[in-house]
N, C-alpha and C positions, 0 to 999 in steps of 0.2 A: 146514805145508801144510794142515794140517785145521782152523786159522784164519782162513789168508787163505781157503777153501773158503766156511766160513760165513760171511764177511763177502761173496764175491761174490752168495753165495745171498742173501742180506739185500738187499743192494742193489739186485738184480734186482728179486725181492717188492718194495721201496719204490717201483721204477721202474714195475710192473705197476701199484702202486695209485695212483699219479700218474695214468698213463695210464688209466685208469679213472673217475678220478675228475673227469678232462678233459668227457669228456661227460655224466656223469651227477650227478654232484655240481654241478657248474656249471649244467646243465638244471634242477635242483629250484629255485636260488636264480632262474633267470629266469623260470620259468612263474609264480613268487611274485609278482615283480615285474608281470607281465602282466597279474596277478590286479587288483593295483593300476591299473596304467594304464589298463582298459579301465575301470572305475569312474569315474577321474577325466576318461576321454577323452567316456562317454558324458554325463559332469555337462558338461561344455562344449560341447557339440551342443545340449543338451538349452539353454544359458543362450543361444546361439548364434540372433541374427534369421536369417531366411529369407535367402538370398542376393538384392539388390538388382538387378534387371534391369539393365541400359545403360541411361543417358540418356540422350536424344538432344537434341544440339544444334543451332543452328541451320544448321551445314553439313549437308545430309544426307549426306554420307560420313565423319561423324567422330561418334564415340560416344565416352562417357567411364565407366569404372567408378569404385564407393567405393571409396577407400584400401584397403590391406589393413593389418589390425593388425601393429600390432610381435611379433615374435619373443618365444614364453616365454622362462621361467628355465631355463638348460642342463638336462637331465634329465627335463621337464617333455613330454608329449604332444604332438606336434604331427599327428597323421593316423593313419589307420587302413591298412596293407597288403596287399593283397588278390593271387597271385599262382597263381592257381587251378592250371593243368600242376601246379607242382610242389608244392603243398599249404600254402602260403604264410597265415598269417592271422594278422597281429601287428601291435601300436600301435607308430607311430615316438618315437622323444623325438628332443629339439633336442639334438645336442654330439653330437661321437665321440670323448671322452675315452673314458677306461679305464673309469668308472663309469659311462656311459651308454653304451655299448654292451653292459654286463652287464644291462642292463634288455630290450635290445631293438634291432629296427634302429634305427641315428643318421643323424639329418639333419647334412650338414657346415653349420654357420650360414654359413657366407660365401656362402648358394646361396639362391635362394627355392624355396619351398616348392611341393610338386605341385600343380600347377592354375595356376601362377601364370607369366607372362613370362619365360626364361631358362633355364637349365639345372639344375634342380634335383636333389641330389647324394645318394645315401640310401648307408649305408655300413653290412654288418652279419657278423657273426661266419659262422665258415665250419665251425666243427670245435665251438667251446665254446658254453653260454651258451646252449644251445637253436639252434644252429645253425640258425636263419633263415636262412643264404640256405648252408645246406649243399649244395642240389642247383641254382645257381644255372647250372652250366655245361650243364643240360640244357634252358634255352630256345633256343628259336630264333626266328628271322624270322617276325613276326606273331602270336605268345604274347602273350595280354593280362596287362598289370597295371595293377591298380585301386587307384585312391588314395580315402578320405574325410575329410576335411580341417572344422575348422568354416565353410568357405565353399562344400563342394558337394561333389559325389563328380565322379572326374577318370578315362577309361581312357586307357591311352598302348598302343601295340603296338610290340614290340621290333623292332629294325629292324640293331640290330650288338650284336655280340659280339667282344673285343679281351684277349688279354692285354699287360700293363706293368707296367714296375718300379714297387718301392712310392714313388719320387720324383717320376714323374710325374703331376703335378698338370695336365696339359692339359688329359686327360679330364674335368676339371671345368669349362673354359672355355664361355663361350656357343657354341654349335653354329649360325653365320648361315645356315646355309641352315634349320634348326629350330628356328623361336624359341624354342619351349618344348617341352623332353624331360626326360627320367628318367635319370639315370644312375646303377647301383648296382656298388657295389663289395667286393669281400670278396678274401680273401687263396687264393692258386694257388701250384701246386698243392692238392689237400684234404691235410690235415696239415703243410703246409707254409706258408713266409710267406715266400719268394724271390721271389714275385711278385705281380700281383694282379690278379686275373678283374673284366673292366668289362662288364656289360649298360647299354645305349643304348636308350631307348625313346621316342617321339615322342607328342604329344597328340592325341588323335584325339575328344575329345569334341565333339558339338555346339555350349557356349559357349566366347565365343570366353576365351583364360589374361586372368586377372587381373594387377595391377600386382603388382609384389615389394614385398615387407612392407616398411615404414619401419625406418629406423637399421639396415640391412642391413650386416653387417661388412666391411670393405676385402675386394677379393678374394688381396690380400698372403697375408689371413691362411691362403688354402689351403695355401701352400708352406712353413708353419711345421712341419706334420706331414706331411706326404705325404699317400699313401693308406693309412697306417696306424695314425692317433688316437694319442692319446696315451698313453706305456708309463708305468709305474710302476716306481718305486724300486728298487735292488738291498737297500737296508739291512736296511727292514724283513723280505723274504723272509733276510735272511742269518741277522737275529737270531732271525726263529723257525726259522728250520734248526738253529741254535745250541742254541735252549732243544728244540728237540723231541731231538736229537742227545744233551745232558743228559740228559732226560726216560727216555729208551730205556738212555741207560748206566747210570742209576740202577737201573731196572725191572730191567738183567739182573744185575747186580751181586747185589741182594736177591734176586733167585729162585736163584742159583746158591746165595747161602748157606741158602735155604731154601725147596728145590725143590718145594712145596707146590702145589697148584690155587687157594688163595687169592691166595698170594702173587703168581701169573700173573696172576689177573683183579684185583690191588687196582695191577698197573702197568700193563696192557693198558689200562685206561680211560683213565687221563692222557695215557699216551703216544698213544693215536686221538685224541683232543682238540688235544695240543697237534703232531699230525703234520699233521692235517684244517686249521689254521692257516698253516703252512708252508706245504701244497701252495696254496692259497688265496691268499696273498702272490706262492708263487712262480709262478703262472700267470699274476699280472700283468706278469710282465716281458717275457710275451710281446706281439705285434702286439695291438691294441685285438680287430681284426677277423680275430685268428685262429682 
């Protein structure tokens, strides 16, 4: 009885420093990351010409804009977030894998980008990773958010609020009566990933959206992952469960035969190291944008 005791006690404490480590471990590795993006978002403004007025052509009811560049490398900067109500201020990257949404909010690629023609689809963590859009369910009807993009800075004002399963991919369709809106998404309830919270926001700035980026991906590809990015491997979380599991049987094993205060802190440090790993693998198994 006073085994199986200290093994539930044990397990708990692992389960508190999991859940601990969900928001605050995870926040250090994305404000890092942010550190970086905002570096490399302001070097691509900065290399970025002036946004090109409309041409006007010879109809005078028909204007034409410049192309819009192609799409970065998955991971890579594509705009700057601005969501003032809820305290909102973070660089997007392009992909809503598992590794790019540990950076930051992800743009889904198969969507054009804010400012641009279309429905473009920004997808961000709700619980981990610097929770970005942790308090997303407190906009409502007519809350600004601000996009800066290297073709111009974009406001949209929210106009719906929806929850859906994480398979419905509609929510990402072109919206015909709003050519061009925002649609963000993160995972609902907060702690949870049973469903997933959509804000809907329409363009309201003076010029008029831009064409969508060239080599824009099928729109197929939204239905590949839902609305939940791509999860990560059971293996590798197994195998560092395994070696931290090791790691901890080893540490008690030698302190019981030699109950010292060295002996505790020469296994305490291996065992946070290789537990800090585990949990780190094993939070990828969850939703991208949980």
């Amino acid at each position: 009885v006073a085994a199986l005791g200290r093994t539930l006690i044990t397990v708990g404490v692992l389960a508190l420093l999991f859940a601990a480590y969900q928001p605050w471990g995870t926040g250090i590795y994305t404000a890092q990351q942010q550190d970086q993006l905002r570096r490399q978002f302001s070097s691509e403004l900065h290399k970025a010409t002036p946004r090109t007025p409309p041409t006007t052509v010879p109809s005078p009811t028909t204007t034409t804009a410049p192309p819009s560049p192609p799409l970065p490398p998955s991971g890579d900067a594509v705009a700057q977030i601005r969501i003032p109500k809820i305290g909102v201020d973070d660089i997007v990257v392009n992909g809503i894998g598992r590794d790019d949404l540990r950076k930051g909010p992800g743009h889904y690629p198969a969507t054009p980008l804010p400012g641009q023609l279309g429905n473009s689809a920004i997808a961000g963590h709700r619980t981990t990773y610097g929770a970005p859009f942790g308090n997303l369910d407190q906009l409502s009807t007519g809350d600004e958010i601000v996009f800066r993009t290297v073709q111009g800075s974009f406001s949209y004002r929210v106009y719906n609020q929806i929850v859906v399963d994480p398979s419905d991919v509609s929510v990402l369709s072109p919206d015909p009566n709003r050519p061009a809106t925002i649609t963000l998404t993160t995972c609902n309830p907060k702690y949870s990933a049973s469903q997933r919270l959509v804000v809907q926001a329409s363009l309201e700035s003076p010029n008029p959206p831009l064409p969508p980026p060239r080599g824009l991906p099928a729109a197929s590809k939204l239905a590949e992952a839902g609305l939940s990015g791509d999860s990560g491997s059971s293996l590798p979380a197994f195998l560092a469960g395994l070696i931290a599991a090791l790691v901890g049987a080893l540490w008690w094993l030698v302190f019981h035969r030699y109950p010292r205060w060295t002996a505790w802190i020469a296994g305490v440090l291996p065992f946070a190291v290789a537990l800090f790993f585990f949990y780190s693998y094993l939070e990828r198994l969850l939703p991208a944008n949980y």
